[in-house]
Structure formats: C-alpha cells, structure tokens
KEFI-31572 format. One line per 4 residues: for each residue x negated, y, z of N, C-alpha, C. Coordinates in nm, 4 decimals, always signed. Atoms other than C-alpha are relative to their C-alpha. Example, Ala and Ser with C-alpha at 12.3 -4.5 7.8 and 13.67 -1.06 7.14 Angstrom:
2
-0.0890/-0.1190/+0.0000/-1.2300/-0.4500/+0.7800/-0.0900/+0.1200/+0.0000; +0.0820/-0.1190/-0.0060/-1.3670/-0.1060/+0.7140/+0.0770/+0.1090/+0.0730
***
This chain:
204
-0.0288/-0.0295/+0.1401/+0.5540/+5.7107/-0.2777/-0.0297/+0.1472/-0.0291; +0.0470/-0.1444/+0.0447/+0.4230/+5.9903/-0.4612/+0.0313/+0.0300/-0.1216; -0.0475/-0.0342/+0.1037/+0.6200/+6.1848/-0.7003/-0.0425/+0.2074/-0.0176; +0.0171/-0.1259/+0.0152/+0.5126/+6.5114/-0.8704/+0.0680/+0.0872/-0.1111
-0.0615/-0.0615/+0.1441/+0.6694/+6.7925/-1.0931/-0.0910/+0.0884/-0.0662; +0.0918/-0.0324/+0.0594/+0.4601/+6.9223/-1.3590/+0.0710/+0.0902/-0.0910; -0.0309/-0.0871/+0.1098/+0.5037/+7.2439/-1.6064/-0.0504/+0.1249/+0.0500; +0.0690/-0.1288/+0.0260/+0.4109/+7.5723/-1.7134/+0.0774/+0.1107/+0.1076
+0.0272/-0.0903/-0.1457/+0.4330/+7.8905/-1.4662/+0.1962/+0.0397/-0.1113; -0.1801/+0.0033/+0.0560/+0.8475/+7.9591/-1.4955/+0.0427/-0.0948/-0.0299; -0.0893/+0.1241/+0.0431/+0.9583/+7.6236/-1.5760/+0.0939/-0.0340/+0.0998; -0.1078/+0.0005/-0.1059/+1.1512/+7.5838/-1.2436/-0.0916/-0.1382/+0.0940
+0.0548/+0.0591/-0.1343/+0.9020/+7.3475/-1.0608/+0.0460/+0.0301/+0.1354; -0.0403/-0.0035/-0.1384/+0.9724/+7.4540/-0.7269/+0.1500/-0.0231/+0.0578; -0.1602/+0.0620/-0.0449/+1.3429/+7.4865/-0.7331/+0.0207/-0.1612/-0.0422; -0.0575/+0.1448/-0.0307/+1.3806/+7.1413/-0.8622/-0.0864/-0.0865/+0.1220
+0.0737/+0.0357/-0.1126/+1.1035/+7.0309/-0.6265/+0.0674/-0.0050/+0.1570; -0.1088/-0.0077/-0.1015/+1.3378/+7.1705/-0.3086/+0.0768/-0.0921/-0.0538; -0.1320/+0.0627/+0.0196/+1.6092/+6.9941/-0.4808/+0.0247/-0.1130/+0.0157; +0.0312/+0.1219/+0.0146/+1.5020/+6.6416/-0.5305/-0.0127/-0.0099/+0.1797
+0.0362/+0.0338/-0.1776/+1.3330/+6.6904/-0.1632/+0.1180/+0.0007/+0.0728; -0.1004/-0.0031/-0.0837/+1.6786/+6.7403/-0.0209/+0.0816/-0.1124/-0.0162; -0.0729/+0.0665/+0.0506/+1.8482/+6.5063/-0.2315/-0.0379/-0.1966/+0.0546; +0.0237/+0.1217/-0.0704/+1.6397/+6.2012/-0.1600/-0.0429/-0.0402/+0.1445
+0.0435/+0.0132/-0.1388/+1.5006/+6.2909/+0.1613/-0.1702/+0.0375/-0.0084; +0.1178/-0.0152/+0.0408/+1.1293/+6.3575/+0.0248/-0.0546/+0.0906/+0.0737; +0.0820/-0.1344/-0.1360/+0.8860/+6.5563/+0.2423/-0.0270/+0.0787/-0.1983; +0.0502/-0.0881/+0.1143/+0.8083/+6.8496/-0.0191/-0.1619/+0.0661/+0.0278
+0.1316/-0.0849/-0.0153/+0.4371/+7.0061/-0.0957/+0.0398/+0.0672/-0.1095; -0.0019/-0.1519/+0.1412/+0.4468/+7.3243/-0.2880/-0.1324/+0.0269/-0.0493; +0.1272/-0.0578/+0.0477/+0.1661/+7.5123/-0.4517/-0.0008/+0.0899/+0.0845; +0.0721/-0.0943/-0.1279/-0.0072/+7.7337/-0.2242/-0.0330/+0.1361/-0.1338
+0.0335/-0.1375/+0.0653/+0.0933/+8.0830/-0.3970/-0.0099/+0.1239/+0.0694; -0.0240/-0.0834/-0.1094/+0.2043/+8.2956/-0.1267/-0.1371/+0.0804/+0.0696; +0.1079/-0.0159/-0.0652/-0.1095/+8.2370/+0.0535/-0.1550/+0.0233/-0.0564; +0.0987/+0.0432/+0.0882/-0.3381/+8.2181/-0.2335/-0.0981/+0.1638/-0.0073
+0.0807/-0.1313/+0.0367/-0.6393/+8.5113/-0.2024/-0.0462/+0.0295/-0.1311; +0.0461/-0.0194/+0.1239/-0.7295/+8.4673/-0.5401/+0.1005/+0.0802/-0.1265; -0.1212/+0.0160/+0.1167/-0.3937/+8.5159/-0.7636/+0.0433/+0.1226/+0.0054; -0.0151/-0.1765/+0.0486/-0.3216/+8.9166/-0.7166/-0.1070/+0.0118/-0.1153
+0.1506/-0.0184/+0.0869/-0.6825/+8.9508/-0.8140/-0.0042/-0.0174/-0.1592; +0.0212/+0.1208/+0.1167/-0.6840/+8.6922/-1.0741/+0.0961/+0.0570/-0.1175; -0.0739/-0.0543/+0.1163/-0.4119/+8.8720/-1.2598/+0.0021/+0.1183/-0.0524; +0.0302/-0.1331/+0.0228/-0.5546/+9.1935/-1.2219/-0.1500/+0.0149/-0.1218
+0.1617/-0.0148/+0.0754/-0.9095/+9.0974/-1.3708/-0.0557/-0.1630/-0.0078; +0.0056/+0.1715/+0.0132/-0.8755/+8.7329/-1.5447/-0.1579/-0.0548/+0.0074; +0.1346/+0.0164/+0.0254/-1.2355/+8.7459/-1.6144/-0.0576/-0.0328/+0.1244; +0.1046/-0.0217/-0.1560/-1.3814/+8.8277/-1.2968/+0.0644/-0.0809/+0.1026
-0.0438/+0.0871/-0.0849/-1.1596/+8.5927/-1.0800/+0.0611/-0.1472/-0.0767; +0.0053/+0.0906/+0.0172/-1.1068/+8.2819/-1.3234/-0.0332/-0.1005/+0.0803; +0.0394/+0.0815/-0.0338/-1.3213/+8.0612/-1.1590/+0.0211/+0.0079/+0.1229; -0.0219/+0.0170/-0.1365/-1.2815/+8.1705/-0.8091/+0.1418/-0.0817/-0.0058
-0.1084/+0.0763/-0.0073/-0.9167/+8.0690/-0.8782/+0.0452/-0.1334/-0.0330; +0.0323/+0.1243/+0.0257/-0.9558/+7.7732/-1.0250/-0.0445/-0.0879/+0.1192; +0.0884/+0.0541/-0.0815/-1.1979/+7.6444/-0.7594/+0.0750/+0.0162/+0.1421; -0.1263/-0.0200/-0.1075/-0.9183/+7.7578/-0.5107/+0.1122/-0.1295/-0.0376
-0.1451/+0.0430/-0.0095/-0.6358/+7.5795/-0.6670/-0.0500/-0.1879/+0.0128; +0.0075/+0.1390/+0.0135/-0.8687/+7.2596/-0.6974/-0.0180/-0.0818/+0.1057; +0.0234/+0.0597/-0.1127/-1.0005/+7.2463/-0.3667/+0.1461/-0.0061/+0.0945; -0.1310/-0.0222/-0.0620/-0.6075/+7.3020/-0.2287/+0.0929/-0.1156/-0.0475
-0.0795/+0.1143/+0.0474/-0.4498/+7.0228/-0.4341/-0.0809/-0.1266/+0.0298; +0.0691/+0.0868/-0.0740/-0.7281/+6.7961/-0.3586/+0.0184/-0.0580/+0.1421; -0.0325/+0.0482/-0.1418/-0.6517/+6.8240/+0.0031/+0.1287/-0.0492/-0.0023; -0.1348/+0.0208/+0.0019/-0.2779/+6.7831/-0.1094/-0.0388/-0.1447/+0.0242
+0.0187/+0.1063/+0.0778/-0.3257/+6.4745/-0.2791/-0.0427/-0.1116/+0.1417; +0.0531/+0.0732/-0.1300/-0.5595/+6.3374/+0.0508/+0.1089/-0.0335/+0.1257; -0.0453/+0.0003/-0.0773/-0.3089/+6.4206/+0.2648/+0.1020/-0.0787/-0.0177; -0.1659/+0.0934/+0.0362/+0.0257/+6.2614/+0.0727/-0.0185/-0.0929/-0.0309
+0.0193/+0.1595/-0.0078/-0.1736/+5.9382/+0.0669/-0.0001/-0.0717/+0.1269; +0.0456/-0.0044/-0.1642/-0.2916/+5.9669/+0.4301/+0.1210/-0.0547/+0.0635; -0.0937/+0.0094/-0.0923/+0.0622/+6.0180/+0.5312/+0.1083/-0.1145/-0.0134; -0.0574/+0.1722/+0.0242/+0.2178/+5.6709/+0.3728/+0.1454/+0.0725/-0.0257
-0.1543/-0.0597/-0.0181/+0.5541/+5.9218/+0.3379/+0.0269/+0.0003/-0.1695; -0.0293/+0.0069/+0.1302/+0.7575/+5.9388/+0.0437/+0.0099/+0.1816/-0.0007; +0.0145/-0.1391/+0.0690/+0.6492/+6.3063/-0.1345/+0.0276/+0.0193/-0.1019; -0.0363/-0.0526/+0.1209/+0.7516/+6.5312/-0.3750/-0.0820/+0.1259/-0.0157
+0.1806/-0.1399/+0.0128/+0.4287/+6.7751/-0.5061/+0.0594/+0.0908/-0.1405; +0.0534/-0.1674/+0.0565/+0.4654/+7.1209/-0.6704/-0.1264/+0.0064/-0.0915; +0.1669/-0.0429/+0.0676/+0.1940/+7.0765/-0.9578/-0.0822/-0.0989/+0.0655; +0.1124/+0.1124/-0.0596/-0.0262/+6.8280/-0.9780/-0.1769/+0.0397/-0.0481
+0.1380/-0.0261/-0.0059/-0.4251/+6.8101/-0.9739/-0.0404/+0.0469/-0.1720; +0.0369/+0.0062/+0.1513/-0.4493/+6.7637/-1.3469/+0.0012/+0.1180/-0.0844; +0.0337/-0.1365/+0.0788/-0.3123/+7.0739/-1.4806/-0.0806/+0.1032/+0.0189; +0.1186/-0.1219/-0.0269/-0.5599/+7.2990/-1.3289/-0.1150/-0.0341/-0.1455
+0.1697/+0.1018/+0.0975/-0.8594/+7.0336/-1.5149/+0.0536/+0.0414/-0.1689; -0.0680/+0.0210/+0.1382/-0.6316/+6.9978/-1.8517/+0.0091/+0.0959/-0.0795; -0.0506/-0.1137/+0.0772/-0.4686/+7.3076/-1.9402/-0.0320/+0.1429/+0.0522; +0.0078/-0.1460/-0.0623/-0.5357/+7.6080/-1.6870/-0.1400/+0.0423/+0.0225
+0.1393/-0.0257/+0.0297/-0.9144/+7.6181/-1.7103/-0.0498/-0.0166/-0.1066; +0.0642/+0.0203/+0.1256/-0.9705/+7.5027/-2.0250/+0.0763/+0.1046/-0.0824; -0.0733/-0.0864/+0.0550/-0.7170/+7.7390/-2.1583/-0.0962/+0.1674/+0.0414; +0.1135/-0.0940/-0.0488/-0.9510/+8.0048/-1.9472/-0.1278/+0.0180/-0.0630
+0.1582/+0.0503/+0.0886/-1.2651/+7.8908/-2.1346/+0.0480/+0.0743/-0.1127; +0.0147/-0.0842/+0.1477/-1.1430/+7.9236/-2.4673/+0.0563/+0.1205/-0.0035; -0.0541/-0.1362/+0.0267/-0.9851/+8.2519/-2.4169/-0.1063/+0.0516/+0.0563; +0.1517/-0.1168/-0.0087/-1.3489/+8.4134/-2.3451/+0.0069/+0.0236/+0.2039
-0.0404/-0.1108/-0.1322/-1.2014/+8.4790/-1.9463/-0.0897/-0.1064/+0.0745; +0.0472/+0.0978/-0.0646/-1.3931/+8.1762/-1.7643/-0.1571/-0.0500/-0.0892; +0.1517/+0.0190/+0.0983/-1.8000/+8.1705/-1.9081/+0.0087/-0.2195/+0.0121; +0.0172/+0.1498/-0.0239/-1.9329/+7.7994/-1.9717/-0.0307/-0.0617/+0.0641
+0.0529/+0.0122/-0.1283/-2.1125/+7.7805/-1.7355/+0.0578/-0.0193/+0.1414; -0.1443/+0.0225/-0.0865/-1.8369/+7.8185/-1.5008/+0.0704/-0.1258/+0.0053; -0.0848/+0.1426/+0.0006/-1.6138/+7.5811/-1.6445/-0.0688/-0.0987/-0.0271; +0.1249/+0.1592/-0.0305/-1.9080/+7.3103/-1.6577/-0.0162/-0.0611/+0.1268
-0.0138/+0.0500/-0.1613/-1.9345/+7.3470/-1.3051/+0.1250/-0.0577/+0.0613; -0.1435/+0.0589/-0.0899/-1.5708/+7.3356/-1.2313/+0.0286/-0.1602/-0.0313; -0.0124/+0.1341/+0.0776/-1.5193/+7.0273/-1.4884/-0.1171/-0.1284/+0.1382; +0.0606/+0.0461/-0.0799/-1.8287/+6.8900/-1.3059/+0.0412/-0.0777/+0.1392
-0.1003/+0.0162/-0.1112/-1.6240/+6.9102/-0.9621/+0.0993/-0.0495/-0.0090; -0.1736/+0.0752/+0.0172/-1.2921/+6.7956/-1.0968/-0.0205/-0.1699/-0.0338; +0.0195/+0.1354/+0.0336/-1.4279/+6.4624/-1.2478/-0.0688/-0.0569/+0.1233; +0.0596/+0.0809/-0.1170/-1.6368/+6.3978/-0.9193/+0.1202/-0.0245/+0.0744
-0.1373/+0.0510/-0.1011/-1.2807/+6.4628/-0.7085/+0.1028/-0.1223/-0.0607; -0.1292/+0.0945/+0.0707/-1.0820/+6.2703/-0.9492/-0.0297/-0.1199/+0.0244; -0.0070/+0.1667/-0.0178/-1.2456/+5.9376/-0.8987/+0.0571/-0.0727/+0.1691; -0.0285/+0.0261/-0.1565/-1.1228/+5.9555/-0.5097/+0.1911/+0.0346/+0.0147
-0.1628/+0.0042/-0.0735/-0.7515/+6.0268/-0.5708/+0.0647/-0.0763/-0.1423; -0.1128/+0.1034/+0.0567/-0.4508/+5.8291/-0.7442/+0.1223/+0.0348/-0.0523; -0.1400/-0.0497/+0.0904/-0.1883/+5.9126/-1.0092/+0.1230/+0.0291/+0.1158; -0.1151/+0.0039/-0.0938/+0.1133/+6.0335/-0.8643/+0.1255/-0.1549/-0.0753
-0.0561/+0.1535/+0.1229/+0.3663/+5.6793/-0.9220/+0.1320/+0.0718/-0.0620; -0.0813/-0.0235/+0.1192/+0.6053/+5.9192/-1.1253/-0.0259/+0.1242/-0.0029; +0.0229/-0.1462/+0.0394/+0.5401/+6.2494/-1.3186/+0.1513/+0.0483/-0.0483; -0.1296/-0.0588/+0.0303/+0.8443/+6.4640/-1.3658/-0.0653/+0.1382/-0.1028
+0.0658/-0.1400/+0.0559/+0.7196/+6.7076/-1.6536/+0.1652/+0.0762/-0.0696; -0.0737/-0.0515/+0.0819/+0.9391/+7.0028/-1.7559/-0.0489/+0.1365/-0.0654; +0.0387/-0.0935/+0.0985/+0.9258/+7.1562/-2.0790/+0.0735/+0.1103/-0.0346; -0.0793/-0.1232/+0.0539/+1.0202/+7.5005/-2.1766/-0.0861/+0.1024/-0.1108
+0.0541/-0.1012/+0.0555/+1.0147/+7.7881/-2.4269/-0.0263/+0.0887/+0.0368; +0.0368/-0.1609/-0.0605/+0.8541/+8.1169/-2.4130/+0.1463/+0.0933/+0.0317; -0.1299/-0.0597/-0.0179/+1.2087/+8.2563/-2.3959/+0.0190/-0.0094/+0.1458; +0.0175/-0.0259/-0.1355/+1.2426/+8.0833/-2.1055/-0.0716/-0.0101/+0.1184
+0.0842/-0.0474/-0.0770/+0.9536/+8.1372/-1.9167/-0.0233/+0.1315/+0.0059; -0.0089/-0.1559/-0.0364/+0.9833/+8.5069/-1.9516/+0.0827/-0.0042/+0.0854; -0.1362/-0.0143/-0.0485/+1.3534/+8.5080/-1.8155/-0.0595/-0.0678/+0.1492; +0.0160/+0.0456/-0.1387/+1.2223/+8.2804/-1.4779/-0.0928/+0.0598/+0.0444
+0.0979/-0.1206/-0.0612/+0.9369/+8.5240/-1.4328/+0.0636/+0.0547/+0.0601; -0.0752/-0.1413/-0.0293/+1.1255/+8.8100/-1.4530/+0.1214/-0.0124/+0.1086; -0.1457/+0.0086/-0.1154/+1.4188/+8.6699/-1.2320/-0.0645/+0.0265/+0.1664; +0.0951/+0.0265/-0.1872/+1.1687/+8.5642/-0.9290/-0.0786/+0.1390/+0.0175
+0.0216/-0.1621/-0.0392/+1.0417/+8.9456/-0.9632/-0.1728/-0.0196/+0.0825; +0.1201/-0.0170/-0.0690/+0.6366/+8.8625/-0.8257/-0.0174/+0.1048/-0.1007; +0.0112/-0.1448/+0.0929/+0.4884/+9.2088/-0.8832/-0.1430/-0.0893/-0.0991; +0.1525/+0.0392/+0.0899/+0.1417/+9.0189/-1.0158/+0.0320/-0.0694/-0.1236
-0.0016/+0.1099/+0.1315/+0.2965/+8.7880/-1.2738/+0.0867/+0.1075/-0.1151; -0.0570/-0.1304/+0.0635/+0.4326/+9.1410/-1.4532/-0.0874/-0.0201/-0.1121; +0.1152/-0.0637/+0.0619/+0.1023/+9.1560/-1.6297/-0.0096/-0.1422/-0.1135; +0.0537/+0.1341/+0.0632/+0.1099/+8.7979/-1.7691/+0.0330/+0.0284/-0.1615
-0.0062/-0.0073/+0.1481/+0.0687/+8.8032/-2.1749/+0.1111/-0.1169/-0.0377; -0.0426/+0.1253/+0.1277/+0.2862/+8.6000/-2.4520/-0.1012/-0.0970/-0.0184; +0.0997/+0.0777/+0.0454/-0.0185/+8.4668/-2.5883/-0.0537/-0.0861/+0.1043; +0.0478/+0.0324/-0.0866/-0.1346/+8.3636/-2.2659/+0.1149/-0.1490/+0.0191
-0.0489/+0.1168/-0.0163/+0.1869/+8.1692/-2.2039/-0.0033/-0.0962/-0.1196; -0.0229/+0.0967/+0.1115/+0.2000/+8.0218/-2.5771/-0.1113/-0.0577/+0.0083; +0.1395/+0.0939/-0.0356/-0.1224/+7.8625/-2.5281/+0.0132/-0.0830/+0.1053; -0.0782/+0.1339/-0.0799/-0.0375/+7.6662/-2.2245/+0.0932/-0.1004/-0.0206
-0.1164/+0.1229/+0.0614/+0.2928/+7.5575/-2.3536/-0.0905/-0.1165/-0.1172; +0.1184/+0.0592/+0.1027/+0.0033/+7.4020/-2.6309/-0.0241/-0.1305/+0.0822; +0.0491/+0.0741/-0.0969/-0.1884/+7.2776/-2.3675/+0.0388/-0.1238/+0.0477; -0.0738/+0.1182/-0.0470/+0.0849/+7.0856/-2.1988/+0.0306/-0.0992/-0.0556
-0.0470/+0.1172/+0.0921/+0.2219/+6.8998/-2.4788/-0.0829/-0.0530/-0.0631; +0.1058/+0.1249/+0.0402/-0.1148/+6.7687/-2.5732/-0.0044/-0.0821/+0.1188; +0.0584/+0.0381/-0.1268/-0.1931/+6.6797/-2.2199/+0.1209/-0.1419/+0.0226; -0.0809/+0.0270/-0.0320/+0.1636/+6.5600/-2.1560/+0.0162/-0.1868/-0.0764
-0.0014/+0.0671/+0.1578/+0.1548/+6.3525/-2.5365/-0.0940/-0.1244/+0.0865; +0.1262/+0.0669/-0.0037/-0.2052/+6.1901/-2.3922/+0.0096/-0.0761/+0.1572; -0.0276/+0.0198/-0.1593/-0.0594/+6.1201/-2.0226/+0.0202/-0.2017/+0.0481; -0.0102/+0.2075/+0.0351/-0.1242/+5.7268/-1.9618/-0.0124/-0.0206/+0.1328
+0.0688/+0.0512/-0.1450/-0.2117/+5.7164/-1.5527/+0.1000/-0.0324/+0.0855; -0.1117/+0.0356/-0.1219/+0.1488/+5.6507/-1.4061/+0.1328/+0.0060/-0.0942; -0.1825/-0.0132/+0.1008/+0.5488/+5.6516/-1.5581/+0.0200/+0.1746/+0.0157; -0.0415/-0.2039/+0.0090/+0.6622/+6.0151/-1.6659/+0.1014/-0.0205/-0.0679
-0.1546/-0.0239/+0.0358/+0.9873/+6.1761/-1.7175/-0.0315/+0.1320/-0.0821; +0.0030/-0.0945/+0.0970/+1.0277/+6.4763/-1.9649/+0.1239/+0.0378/-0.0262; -0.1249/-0.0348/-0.0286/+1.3057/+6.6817/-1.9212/+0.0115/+0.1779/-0.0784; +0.0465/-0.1588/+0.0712/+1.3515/+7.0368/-2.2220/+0.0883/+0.0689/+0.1038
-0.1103/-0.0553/-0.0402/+1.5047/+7.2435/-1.9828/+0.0480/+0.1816/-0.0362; -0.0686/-0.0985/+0.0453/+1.5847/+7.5342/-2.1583/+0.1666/+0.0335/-0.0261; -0.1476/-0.0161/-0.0178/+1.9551/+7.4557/-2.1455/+0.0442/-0.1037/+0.1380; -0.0771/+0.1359/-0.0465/+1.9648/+7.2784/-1.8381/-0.0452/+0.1736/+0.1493
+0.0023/-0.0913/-0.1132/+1.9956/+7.5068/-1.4718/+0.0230/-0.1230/+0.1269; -0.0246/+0.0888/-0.1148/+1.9303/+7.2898/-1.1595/+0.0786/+0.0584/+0.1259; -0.0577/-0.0485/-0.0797/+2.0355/+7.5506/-0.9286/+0.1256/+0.0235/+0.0146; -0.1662/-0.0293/+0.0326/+2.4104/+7.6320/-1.0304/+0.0690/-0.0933/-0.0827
-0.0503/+0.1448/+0.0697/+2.4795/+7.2818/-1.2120/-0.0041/-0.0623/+0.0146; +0.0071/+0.1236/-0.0954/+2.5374/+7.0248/-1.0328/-0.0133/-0.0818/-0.1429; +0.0384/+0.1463/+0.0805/+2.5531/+6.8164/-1.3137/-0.1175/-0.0125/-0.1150; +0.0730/+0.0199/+0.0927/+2.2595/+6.9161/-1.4929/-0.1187/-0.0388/+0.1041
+0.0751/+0.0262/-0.0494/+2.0655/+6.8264/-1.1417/+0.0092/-0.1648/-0.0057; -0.1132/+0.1469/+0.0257/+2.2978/+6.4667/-1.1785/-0.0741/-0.0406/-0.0975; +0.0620/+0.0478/+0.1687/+2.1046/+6.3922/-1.5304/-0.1420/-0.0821/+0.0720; +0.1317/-0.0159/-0.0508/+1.7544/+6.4549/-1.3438/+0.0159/-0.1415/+0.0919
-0.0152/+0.1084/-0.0693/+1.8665/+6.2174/-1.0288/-0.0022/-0.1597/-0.0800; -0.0214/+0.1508/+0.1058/+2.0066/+5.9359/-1.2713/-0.1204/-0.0500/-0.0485; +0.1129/+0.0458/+0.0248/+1.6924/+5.9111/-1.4547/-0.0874/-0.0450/+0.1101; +0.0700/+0.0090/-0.0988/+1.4870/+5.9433/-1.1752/+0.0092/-0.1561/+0.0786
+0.0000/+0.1440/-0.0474/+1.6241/+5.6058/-1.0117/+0.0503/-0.0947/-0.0940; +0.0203/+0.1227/+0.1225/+1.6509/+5.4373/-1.3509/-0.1494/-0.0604/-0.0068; +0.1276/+0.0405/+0.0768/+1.2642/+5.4581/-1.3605/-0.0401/-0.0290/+0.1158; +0.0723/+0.0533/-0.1017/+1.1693/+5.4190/-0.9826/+0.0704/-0.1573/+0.0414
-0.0889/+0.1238/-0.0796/+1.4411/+5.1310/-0.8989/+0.1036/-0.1332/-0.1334; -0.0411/+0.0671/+0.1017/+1.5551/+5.0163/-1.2433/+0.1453/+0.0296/-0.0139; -0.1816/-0.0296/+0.0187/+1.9308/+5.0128/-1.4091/+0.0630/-0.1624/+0.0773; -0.0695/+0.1078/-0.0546/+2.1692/+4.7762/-1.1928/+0.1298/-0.0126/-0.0617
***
C-alpha cells in the first residue's frame, strides 16, 4: 500500500509523514532535502539552477516510487511525483526562472516516466495559508529557504488547488490545516487517523 502526503513547502508534510509512519507502522520515504546538491544553489540563483533541480527532484522520486512498489511494504511518501510536473516547474516557467526549452524537455521526461509508475492508493493533501507557511519556514530555521518570496509562495498555493480540484488517479483526503497542529495535539492528529481508516477500510 502506497500512501502519500502532498502540499506546499511549510505545510507540515514531513512531521505528519513521521507521524502516521509511527502510528500505523508504515515504512516512511521523505524528500531528499538534506542531501539535495541542487537546493542551496537553487535558492540562491532560481534561474540558473531551475532545471537542474527539477531534473533532480524527478529523477529521485522516480526511483522512490520504483522502489515502494518493488518492496510490496505498506509506505508513507513525503511528496509525490506529480507536484514537481504540476505546480513546481510549471510555476518556474511562467515566472521567467525555467526557459521553454527547459521545461519542454523536463515535461518531455515526466510524461515518458509517468506511464511506468502508479497513483499512490491514497493522497493526503494539506492545505495552508501564506500566514502559515511563513510561520513553518521560519520555525524549521533552513538558512536557504530565508530568501523564499510571498509571491513565489502565493502562486503555488494557486497551483495546488487547481491541481488538487483536477486530481482523479486514486482517493484523496484534504485536510486546511491552518488551525490544526499534529505535533502537540493529539487530537488534531486523532481527526487525520479517523479519516484515514474511514477511506482505506471503510466506517464499521
């Protein structure tokens, strides 16, 4: 079983990601940020490392994806393939930082990988405001994501909720969490769970 959490950069992907993984037992895959050569760069000079990063994050989730089919285990994925394709390159394009040419090629590459991998069988998307995607930046303290614009995030949040709106390839959950804290609320992680095995196992 393959379950993924999906949202914009601060939404709390990862902590609920740990959370769920502990809760049900789920092997966890994260996003590969830590290790990522592209993403100082990339925030230093959007232009000039767009596409390398892109072409990083696609060939890295690709292998995810290969691998959390491979392994027949029940997973829980950090970001799925799609938003790179959907919202984080195309959002690159039209903001002048990623030429066409570029994102033709990448597009190119993403629709050839896509016909070889398989919806995750539940999307967990969470939505937030710019309010609070500043505030989860700024808490987690990376020195590179200092530099990140407003505009930059209000355009994604865009992004998502078309993408999200247009999302037909598996069951999805949608969760605003601007008033909800998984880490210090047990019962606002309790909401998340409940649903969660309403939609994989049904109401008994």
């Amino acid at each position: 079983m393959h379950i993924a959490v999906a949202g914009n950069i601060g939404s709390g992907k990862t902590t609920l990601t740990s959370l769920l993984s502990k809760h049900f037992g789920w092997e966890p895959h994260y996003e590969s940020v830590e290790g990522n050569p592209y993403l100082h760069s990339f925030y230093e000079d959007m232009r000039r490392w767009s596409f390398n990063l892109q072409i990083y994050f696609l060939n890295s989730r690709f292998r995810q994806i290969v691998k959390i089919r491979e392994s027949g285990k029940k997973v829980i994925q950090d970001r799925t393939i799609y938003e790179d394709a959907y919202i984080f390159a195309p959002n690159l394009h039209e903001m002048n930082l990623m030429t066409s040419r570029d994102f033709d090629n990448y597009r190119m590459l993403f629709d050839l990988m896509s016909g070889f991998v398989q919806a995750p069988d539940l999307l967990i998307y969470l939505r937030a405001s710019v309010p609070t995607l500043v505030s989860q930046i700024q808490k987690r303290g990376r020195e590179y994501e200092e530099s990140i614009r407003l505009d930059y995030l209000k355009r994604l949040i865009q992004r998502y909720e078309e993408w999200i709106e247009s999302y037909d390839v598996g069951k999805k959950l949608i969760f605003n969490v601007d008033n909800m804290d998984f880490m210090d609320k047990p019962e606002d992680l309790g909401i998340v769970i409940d649903r969660i095995n309403a939609e994989l196992h049904g109401l008994f």
